[in-house]
Backbone of each chain as ProteinMPNN parsed JSONL, in Angstrom:
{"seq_chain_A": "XXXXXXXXXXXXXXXXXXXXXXXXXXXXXXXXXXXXXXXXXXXXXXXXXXXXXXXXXXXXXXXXXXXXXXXXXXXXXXXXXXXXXXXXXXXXXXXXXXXXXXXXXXXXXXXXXXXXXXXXXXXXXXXXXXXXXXXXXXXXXXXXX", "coords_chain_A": {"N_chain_A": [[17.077, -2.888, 43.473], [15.104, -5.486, 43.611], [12.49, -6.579, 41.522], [9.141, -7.337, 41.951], [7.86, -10.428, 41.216], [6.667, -11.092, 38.016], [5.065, -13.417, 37.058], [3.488, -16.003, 38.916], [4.354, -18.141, 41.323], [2.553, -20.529, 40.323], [1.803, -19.961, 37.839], [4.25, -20.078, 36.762], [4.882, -23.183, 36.96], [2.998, -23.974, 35.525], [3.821, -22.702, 32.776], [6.466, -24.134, 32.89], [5.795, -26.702, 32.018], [4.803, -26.552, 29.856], [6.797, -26.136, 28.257], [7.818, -28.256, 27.942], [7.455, -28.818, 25.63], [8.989, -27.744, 23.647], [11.177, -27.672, 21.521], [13.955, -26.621, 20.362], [15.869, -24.192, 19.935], [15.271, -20.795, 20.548], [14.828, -16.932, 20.284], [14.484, -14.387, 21.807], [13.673, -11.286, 21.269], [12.745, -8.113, 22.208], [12.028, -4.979, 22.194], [12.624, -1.684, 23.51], [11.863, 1.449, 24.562], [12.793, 4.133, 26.137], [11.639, 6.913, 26.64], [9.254, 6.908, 25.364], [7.344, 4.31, 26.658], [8.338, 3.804, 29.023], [7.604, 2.469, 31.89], [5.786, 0.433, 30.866], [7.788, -0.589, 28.96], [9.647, -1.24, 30.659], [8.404, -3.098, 31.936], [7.515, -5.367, 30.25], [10.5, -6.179, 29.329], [10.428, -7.425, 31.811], [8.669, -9.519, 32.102], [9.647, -10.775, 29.666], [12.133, -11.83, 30.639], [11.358, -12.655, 32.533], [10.112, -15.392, 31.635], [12.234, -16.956, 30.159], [13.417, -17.583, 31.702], [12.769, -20.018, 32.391], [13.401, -21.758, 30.307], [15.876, -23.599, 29.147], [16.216, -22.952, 27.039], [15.731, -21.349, 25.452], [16.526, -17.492, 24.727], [17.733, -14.003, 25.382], [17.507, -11.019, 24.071], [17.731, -7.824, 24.449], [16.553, -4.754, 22.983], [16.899, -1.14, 21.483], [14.793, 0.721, 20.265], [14.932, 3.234, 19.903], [17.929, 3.644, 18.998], [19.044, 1.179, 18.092], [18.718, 1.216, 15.183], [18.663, -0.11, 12.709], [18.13, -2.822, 13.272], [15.922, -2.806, 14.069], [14.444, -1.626, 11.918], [14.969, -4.008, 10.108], [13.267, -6.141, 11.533], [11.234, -5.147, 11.329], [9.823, -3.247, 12.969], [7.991, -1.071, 14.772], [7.006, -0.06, 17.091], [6.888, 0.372, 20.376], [5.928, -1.044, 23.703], [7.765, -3.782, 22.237], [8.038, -7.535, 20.833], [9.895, -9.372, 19.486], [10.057, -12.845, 18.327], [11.922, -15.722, 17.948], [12.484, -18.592, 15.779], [14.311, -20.828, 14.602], [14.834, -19.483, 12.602], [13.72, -16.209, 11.559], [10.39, -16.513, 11.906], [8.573, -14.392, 11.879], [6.876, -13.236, 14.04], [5.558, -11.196, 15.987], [4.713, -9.261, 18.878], [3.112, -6.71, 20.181], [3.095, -4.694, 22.783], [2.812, -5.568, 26.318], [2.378, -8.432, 26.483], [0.206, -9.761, 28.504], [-2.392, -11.648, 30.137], [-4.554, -13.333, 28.733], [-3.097, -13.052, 26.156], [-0.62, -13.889, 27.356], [-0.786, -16.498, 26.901], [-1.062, -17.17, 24.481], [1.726, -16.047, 23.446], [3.281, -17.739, 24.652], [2.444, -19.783, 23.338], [3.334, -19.395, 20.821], [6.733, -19.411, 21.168], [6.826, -21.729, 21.101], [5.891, -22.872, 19.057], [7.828, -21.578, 17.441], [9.749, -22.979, 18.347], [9.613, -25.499, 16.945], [8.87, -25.388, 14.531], [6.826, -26.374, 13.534], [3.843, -26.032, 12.715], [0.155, -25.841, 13.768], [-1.593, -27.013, 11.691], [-4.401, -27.449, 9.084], [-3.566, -29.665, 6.39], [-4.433, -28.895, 4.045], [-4.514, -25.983, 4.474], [-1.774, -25.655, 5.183], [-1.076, -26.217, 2.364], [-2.223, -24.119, 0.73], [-1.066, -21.992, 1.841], [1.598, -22.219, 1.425], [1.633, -21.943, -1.41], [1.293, -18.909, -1.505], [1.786, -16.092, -3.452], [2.59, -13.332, -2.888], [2.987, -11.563, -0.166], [2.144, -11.115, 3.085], [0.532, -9.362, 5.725], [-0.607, -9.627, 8.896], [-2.564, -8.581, 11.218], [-3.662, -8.884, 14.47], [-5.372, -7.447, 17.089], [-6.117, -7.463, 20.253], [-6.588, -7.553, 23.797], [-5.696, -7.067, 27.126], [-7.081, -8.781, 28.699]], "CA_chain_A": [[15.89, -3.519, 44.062], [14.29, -6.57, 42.506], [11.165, -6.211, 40.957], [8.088, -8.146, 42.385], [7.168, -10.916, 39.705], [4.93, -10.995, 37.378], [4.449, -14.466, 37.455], [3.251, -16.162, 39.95], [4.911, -20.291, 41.295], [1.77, -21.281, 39.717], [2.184, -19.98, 36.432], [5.927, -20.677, 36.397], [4.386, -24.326, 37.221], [2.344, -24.295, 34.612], [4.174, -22.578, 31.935], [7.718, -25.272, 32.502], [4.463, -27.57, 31.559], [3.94, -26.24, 28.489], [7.943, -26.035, 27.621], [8.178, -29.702, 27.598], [7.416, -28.941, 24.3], [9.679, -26.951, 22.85], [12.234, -29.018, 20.586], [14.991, -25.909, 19.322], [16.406, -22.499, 20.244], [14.036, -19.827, 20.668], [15.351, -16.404, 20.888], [12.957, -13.803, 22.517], [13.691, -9.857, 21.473], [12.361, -7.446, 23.097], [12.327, -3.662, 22.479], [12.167, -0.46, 24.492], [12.205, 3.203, 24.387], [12.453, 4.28, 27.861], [11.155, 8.003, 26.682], [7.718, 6.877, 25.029], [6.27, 4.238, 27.951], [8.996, 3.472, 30.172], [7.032, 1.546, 32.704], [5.551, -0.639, 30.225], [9.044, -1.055, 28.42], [10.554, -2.25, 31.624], [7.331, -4.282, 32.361], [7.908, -6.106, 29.239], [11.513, -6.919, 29.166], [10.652, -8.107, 32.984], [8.499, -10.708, 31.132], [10.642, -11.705, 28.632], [13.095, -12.505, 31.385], [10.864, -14.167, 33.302], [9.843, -16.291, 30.705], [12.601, -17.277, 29.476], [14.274, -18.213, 32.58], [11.74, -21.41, 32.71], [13.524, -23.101, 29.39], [17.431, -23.802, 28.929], [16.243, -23.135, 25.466], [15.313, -19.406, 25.463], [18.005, -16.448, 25.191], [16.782, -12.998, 25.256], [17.901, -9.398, 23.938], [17.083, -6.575, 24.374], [17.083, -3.199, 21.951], [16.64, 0.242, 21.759], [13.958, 1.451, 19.267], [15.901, 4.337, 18.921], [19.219, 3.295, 18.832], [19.172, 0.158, 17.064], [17.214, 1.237, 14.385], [18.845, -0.431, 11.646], [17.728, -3.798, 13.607], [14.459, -2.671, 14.31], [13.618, -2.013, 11.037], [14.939, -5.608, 9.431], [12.547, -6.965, 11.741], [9.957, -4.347, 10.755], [9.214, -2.861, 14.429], [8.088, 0.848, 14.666], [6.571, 0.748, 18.143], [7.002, -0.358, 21.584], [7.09, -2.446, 24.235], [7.633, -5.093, 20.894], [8.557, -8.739, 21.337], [10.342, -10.765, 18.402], [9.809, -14.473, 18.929], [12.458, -16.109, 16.339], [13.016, -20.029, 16.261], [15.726, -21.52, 13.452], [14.603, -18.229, 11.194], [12.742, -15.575, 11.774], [9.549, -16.787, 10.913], [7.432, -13.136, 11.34], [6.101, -13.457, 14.879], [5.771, -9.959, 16.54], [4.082, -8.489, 19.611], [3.342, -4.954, 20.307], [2.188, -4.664, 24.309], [3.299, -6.751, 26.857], [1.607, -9.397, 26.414], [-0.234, -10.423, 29.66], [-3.602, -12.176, 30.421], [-4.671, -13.946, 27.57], [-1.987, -13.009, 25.032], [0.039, -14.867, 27.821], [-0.692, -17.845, 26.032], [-0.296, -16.856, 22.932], [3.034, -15.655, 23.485], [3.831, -19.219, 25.251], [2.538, -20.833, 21.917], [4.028, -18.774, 19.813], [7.8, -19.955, 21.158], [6.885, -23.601, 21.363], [6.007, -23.128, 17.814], [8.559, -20.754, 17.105], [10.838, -23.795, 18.313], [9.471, -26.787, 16.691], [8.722, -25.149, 13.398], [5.806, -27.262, 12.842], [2.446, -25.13, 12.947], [-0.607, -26.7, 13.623], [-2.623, -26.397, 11.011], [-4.609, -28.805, 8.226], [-2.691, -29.734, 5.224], [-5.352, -28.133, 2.707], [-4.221, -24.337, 5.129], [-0.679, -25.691, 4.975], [-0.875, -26.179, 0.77], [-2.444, -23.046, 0.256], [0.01, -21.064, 2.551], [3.176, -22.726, 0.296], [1.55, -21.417, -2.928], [1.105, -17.945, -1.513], [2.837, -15.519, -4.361], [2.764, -12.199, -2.058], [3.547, -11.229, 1.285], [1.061, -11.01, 3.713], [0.325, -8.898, 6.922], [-1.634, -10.077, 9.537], [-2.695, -7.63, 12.181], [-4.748, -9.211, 15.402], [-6.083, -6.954, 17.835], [-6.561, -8.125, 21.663], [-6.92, -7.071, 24.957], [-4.845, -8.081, 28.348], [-8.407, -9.354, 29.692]], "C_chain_A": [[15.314, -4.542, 43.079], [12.603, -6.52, 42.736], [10.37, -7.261, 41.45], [7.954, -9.275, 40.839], [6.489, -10.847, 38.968], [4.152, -12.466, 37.296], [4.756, -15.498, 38.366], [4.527, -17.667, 40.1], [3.941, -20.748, 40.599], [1.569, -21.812, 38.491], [3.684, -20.387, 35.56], [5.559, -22.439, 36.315], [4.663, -24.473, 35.365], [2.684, -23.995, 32.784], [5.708, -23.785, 31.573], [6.711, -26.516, 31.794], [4.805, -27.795, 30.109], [5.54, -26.377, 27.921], [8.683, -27.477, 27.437], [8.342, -29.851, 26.287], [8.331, -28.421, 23.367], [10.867, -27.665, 22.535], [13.562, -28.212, 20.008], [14.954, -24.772, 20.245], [15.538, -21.673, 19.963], [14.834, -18.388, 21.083], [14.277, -14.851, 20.711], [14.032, -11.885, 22.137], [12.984, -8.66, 21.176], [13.075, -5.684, 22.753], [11.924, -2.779, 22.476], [12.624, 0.652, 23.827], [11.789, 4.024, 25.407], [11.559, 5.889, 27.507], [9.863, 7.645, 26.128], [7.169, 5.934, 26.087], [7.341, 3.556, 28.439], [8.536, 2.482, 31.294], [6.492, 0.2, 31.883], [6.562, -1.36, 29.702], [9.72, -2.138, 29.701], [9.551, -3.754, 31.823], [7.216, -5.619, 31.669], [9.171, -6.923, 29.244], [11.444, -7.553, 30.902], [9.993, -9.539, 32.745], [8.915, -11.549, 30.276], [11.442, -12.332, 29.43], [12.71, -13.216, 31.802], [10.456, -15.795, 32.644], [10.434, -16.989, 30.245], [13.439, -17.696, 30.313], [13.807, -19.876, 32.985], [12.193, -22.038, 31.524], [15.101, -22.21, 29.397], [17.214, -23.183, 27.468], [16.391, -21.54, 24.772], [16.492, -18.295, 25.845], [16.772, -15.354, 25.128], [17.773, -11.626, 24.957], [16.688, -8.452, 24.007], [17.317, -4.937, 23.543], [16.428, -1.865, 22.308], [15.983, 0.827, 20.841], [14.848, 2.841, 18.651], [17.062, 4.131, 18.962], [19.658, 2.166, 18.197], [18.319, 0.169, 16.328], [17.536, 0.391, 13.224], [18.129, -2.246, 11.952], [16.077, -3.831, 13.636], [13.622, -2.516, 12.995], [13.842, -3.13, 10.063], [14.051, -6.405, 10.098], [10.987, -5.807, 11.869], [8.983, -3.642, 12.062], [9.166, -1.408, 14.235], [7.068, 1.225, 16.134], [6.674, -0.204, 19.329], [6.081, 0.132, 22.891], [6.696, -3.548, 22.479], [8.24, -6.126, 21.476], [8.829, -9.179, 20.038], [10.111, -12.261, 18.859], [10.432, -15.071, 17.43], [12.956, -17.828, 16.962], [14.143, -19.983, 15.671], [15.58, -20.673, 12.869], [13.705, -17.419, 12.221], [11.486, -15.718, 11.295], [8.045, -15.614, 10.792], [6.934, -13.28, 12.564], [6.657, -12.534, 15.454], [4.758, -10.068, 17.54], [4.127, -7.505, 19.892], [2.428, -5.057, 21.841], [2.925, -5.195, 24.917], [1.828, -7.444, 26.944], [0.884, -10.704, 27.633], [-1.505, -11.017, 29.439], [-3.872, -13.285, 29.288], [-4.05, -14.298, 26.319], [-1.039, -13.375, 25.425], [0.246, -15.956, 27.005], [-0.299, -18.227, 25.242], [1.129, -16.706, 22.688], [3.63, -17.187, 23.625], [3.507, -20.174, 23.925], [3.053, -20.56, 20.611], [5.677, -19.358, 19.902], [7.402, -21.447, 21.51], [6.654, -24.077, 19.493], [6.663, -22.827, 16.895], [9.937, -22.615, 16.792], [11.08, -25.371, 17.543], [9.357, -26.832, 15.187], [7.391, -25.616, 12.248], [4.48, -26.625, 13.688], [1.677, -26.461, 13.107], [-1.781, -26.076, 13.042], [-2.839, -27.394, 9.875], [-3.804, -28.84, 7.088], [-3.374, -28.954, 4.035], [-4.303, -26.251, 3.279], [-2.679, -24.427, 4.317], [-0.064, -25.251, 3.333], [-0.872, -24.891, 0.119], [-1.632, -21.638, 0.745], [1.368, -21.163, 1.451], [3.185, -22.053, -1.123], [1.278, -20.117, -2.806], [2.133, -16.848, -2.916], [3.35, -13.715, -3.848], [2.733, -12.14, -0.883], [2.223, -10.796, 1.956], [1.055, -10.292, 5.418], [-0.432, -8.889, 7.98], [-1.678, -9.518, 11.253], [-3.453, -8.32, 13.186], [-4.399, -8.279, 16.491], [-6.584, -7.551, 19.177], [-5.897, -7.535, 22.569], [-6.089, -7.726, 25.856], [-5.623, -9.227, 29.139], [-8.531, -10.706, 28.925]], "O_chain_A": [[15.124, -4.322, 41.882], [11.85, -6.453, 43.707], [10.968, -8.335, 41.394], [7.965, -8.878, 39.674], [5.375, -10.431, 39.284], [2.939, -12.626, 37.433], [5.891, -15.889, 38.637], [5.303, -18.06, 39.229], [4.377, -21.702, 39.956], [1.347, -22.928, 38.022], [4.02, -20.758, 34.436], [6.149, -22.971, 35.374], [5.527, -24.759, 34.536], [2.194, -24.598, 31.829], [6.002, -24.19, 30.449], [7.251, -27.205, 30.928], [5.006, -28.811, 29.442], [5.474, -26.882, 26.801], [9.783, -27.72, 26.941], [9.076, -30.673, 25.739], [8.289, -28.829, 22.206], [11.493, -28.244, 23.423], [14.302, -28.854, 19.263], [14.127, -24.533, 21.124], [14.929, -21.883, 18.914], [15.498, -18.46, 22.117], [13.593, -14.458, 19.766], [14.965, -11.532, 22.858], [12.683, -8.277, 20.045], [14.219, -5.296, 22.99], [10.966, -2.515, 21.749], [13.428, 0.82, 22.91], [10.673, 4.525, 25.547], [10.64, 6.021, 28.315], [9.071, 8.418, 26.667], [6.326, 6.554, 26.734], [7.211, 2.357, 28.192], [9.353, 1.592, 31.528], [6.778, -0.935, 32.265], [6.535, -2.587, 29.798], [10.108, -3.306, 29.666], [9.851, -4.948, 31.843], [6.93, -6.69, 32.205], [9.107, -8.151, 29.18], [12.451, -8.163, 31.26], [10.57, -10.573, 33.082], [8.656, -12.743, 30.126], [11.641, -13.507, 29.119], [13.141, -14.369, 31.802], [10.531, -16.924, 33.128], [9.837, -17.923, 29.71], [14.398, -18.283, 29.813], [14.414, -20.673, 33.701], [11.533, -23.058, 31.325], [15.424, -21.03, 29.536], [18.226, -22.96, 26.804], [17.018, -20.973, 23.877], [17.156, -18.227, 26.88], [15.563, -15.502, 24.954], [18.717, -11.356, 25.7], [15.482, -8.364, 23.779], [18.301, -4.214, 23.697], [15.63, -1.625, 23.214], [16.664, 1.741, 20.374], [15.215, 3.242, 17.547], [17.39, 5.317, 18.952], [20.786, 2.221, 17.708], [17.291, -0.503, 16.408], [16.516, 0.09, 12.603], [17.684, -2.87, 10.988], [15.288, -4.71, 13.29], [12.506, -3.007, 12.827], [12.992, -3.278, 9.185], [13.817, -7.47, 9.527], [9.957, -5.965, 12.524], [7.755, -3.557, 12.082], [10.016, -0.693, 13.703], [6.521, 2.31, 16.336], [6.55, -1.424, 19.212], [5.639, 1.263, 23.092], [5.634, -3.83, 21.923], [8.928, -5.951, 22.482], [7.817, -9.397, 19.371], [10.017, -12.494, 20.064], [9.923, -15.029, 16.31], [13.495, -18.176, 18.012], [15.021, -19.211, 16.059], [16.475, -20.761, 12.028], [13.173, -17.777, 13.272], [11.253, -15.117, 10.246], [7.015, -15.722, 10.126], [5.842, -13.737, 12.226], [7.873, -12.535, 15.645], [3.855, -10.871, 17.305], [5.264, -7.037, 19.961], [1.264, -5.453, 21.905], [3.96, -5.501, 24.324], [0.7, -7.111, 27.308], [0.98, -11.931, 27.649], [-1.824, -10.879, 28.258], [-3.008, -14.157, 29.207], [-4.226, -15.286, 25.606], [-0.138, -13.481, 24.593], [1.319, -16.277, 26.493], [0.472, -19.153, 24.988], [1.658, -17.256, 21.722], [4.351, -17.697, 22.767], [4.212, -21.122, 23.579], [3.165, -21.279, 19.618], [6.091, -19.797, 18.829], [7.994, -22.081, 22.382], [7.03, -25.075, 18.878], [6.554, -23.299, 15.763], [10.542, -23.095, 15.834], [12.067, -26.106, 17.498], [9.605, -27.847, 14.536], [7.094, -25.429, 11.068], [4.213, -26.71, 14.887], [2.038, -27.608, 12.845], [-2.573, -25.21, 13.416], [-1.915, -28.135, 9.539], [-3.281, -27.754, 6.84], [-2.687, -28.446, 3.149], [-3.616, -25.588, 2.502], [-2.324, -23.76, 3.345], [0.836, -24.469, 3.026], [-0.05, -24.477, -0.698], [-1.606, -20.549, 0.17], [1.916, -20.234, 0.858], [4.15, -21.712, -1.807], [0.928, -19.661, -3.895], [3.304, -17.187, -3.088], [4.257, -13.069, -4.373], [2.194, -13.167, -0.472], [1.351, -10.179, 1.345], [1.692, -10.917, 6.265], [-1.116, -7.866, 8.017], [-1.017, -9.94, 12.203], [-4.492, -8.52, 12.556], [-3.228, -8.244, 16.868], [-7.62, -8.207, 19.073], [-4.795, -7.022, 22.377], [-5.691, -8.857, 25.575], [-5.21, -10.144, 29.849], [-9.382, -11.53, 29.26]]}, "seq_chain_B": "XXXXXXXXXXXXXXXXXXXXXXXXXXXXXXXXXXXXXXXXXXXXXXXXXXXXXXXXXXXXXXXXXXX", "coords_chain_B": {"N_chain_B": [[-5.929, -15.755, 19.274], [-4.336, -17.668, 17.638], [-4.031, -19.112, 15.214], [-2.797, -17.081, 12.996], [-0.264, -16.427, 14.232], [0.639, -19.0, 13.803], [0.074, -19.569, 10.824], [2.486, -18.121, 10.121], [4.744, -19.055, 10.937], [4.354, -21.117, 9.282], [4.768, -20.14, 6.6], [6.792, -18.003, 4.819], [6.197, -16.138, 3.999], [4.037, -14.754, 5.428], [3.374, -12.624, 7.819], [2.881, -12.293, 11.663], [1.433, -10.012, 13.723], [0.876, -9.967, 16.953], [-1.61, -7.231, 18.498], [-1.926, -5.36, 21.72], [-4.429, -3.856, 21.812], [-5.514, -1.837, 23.9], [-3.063, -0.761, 24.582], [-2.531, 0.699, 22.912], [-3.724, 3.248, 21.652], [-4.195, 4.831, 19.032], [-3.254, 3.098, 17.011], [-5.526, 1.597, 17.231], [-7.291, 2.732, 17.193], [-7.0, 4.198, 14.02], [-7.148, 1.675, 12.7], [-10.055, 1.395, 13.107], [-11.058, -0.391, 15.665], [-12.759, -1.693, 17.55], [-14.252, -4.094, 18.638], [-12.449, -7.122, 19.948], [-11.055, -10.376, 19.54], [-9.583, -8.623, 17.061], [-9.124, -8.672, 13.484], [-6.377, -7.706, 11.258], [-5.979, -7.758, 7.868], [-3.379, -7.453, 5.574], [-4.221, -4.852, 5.223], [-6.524, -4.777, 4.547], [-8.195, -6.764, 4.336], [-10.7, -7.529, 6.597], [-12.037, -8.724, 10.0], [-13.844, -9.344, 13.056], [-13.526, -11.304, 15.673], [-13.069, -15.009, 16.783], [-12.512, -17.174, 14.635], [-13.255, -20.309, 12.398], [-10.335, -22.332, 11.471], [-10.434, -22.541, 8.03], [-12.141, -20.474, 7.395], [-10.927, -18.185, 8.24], [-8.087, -18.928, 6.516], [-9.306, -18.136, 4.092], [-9.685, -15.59, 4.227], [-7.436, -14.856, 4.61], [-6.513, -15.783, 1.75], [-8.323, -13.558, 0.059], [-7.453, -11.243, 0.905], [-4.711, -11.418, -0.202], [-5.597, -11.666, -2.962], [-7.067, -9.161, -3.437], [-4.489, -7.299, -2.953]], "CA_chain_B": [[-5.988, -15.786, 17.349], [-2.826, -18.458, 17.288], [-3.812, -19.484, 13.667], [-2.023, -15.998, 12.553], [1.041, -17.469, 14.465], [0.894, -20.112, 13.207], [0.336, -18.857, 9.049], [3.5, -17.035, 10.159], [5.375, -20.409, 11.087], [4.038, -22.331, 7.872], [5.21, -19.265, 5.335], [7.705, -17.084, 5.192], [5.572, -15.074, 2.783], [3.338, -14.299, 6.138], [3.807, -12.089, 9.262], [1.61, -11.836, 12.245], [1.61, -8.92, 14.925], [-0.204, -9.324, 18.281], [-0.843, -5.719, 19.432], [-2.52, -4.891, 22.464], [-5.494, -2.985, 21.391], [-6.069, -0.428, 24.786], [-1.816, 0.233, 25.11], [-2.302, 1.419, 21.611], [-4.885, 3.483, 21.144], [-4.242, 5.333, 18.119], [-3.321, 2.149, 16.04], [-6.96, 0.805, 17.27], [-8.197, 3.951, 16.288], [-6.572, 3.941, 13.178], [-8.038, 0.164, 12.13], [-11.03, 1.133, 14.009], [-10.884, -1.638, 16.562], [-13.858, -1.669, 18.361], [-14.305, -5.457, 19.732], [-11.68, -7.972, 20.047], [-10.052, -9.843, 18.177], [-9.926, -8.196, 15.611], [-7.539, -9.306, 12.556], [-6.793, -7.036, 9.836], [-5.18, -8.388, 6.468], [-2.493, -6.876, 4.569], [-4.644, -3.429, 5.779], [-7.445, -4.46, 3.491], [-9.582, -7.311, 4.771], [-11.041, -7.018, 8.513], [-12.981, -8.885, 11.039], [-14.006, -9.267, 14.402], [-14.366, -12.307, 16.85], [-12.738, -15.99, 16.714], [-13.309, -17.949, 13.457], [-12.18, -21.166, 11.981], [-9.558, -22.236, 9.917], [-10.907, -22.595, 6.834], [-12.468, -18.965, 7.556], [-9.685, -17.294, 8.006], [-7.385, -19.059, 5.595], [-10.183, -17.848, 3.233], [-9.216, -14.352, 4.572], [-5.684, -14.321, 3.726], [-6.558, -15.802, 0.558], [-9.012, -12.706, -0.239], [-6.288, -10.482, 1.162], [-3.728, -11.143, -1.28], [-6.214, -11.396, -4.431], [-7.052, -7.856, -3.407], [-3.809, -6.802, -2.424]], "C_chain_B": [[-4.643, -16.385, 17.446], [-3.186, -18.829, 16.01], [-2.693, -18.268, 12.791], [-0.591, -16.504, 12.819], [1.619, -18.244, 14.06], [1.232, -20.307, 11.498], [1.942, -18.71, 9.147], [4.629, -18.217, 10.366], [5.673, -21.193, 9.775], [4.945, -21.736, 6.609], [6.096, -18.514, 5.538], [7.109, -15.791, 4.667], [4.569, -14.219, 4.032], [3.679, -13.759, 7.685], [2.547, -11.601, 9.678], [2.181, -10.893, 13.386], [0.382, -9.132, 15.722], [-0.367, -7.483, 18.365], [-2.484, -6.043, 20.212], [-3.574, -3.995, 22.576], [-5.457, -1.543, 22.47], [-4.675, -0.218, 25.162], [-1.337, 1.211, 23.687], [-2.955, 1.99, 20.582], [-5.03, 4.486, 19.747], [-3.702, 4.084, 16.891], [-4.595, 1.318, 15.98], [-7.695, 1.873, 16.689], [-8.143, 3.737, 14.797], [-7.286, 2.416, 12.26], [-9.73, -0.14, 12.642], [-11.67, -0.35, 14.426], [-12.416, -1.006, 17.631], [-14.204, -2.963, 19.656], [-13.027, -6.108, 19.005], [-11.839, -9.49, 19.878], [-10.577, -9.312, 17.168], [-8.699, -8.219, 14.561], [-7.738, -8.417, 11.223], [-5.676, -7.544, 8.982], [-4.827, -7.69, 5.865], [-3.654, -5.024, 4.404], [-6.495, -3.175, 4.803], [-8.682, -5.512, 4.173], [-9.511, -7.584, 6.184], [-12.107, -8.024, 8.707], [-12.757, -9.247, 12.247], [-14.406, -10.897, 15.04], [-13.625, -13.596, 16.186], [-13.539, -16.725, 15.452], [-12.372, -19.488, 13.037], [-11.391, -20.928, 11.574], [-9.777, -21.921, 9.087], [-10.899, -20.938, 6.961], [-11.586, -17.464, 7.393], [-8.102, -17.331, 7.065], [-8.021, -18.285, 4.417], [-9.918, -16.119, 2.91], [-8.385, -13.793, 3.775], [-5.624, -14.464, 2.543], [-7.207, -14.392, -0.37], [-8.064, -11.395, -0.08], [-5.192, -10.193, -0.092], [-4.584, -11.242, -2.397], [-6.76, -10.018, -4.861], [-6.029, -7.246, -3.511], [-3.741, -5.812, -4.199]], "O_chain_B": [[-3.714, -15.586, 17.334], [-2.097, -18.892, 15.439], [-1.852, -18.705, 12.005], [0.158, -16.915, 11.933], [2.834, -18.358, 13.899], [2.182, -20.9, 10.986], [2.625, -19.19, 8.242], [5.582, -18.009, 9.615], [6.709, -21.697, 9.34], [5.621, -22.416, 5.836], [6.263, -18.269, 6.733], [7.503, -14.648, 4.898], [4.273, -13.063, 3.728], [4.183, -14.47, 8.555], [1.632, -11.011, 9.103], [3.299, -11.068, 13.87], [-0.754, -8.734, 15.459], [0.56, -6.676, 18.303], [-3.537, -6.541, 19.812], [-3.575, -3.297, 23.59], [-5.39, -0.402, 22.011], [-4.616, 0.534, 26.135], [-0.406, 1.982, 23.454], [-3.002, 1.74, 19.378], [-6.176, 4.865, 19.507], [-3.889, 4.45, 15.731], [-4.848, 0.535, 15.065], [-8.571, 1.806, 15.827], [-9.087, 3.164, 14.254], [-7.866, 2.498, 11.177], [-10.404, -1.171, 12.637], [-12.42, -1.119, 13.825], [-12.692, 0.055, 18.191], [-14.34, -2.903, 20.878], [-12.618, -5.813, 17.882], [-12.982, -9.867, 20.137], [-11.642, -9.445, 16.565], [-7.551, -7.847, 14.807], [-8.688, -8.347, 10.442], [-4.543, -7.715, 9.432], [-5.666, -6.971, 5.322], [-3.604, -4.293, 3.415], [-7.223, -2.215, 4.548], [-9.821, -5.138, 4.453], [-8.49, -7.82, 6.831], [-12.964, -8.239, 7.85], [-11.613, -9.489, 12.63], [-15.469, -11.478, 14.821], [-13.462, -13.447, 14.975], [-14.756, -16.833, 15.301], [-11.188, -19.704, 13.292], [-11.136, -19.793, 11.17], [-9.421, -20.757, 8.9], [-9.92, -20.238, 6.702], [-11.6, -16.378, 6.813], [-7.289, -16.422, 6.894], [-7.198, -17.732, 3.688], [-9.934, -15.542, 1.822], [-8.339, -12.941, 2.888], [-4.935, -13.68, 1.89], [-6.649, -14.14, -1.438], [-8.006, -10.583, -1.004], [-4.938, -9.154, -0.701], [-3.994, -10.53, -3.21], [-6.93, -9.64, -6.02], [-6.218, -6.298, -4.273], [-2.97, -4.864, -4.348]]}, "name": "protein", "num_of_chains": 2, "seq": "XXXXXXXXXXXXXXXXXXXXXXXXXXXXXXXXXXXXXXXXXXXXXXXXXXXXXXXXXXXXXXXXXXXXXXXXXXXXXXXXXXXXXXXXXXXXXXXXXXXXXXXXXXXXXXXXXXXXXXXXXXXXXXXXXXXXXXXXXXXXXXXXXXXXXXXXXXXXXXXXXXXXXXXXXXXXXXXXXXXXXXXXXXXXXXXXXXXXXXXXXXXXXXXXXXXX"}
């Protein structure tokens, strides 16, 4: 049976929009563990698909939290539904949720920036990012609303 | 919060994690998450609610001088 969408013609519209932008290979993974939330897991990789069916550019896997663990932890994942978002490198861009409503976006600017490699951000941010000398973890917190 | 994204783009030295605050309620617990966003740094510096650049570069900087 095929699954109802999640997004709509509108947003499919509006997201090929936004993929004008995307300049490189983007590759979207995604992983589940059907025994901890199963519905969300699927709900997720039904997003990733959908998403990624709107750019030539976008591949997508999918893993098994518990079964590919040796993958899961090189990209430092310990809970699901997770999303990788990797352009030319992995450049550290995780989601934990599926990422609907608002973190829609995010997600959508996350592979446009994933693919172009070029953040937007002032050159003073940029300078002081380059001279970092430790590793940094940056947790944000948000809602589907 | 795309500036985190974005850090995470610029450096290699920096990784950002969306999470979903209410599908994961014992990691909101855990950082006690109360309002949204909320961005926590290398598990040490915290706040709540949309801020500049500057602001939050300022963050990460405070982040690692603690770390």
């Amino acid at each position: 049976m095929t699954p109802v969408p999640i997004l709509t013609e509108r947003d499919q519209a509006a997201v090929r929009k936004e993929f004008e932008r995307i300049s490189g290979k983007v590759k979207l993974v995604a992983f589940s563990q059907e025994l901890t939330a199963a519905d969300r897991c699927r709900q997720n990789e039904q997003l990733v698909r959908e998403v990624a069916a709107l750019s030539a550019q976008i591949t997508v896997e999918v893993l098994n939290l518990a079964i590919d663990r040796e993958r899961a932890e090189a990209y430092g994942i310990d809970q699901v539904p997770a999303i990788v978002v990797e352009g030319a490198r992995d450049y550290g861009l995780r989601f934990y949720g599926v990422p609907l409503g608002y973190e829609f976006s995010n997600l959508i600017d996350s592979i446009i920036v994933a693919s172009t490699g070029v953040p937007a951000l002032s050159e003073d941010t940029l300078a002081s990012l380059r001279a970092l000398a430790s590793d940094v973890d940056i947790k944000v917190f948000s809602t589907p609303t | 919060m795309r500036l985190a994204q974005h850090m995470s783009v610029a450096s290699d030295r920096v990784r950002s994690t969306v999470i979903e605050a209410t599908e994961f309620p014992e990691l909101s617990r855990a950082y006690q998450v109360m309002g949204v966003p909320k961005v926590v740094i290398n598990d040490r510096v915290r706040f709540e609610g949309a801020v500049p650049e500057r602001d939050f570069l300022g963050a990460v900087l405070q982040a690692v001088e603690t770390s």
